[in-house]
MIPA-794176 format. One record per residue (C-alpha): residue in one letter; x, y, z. Coordinates in steps of 0.001 Angstrom, whole numbers, plus 500000, padded with zeros to 6 digits. Layout:
AXYZ
...
***
This chain:
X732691785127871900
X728811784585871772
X729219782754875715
X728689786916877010
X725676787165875346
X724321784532877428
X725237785932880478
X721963786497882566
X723585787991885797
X723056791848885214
X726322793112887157
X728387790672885545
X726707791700882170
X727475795170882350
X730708794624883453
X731266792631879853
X730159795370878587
X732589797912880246
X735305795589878815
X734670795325875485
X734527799283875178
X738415798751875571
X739180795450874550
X742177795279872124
X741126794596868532
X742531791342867331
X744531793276864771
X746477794883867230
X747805791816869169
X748327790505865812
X750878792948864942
X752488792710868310
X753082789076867449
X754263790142864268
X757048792522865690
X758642789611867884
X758529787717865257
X760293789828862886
X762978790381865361
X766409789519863961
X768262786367865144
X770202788083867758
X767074789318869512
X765025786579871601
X761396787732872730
X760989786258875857
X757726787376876928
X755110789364874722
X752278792007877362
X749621793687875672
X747536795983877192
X744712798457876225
X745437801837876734
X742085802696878020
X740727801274880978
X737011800781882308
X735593804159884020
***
């Protein structure tokens, strides 16, 4: 969202930063969603956790 970008607090800034290097892409979590929902009727999703792979050095 554009809120980051007005984010004056440098740490906290650069920690945004950080995260969007491995942010999911909304694509992604969009085909997760599609996979539970494509389940067949005998499978119930309960609970759908998606992670990035990468994490902030």
């Amino acid at each position: 969202s554009e809120l980051a970008h007005t984010i004056t607090h440098d740490e906290t800034a650069g920690f945004i930063d950080k995260f969007r290097e491995v942010a999911i892409p909304a694509d992604a979590i969009a085909r997760a969603i599609s996979f539970s929902i494509d389940q067949p009727d005998d499978v119930d999703v309960n609970e759908i956790i998606v992670r990035p792979t990468a994490s902030p050095n």
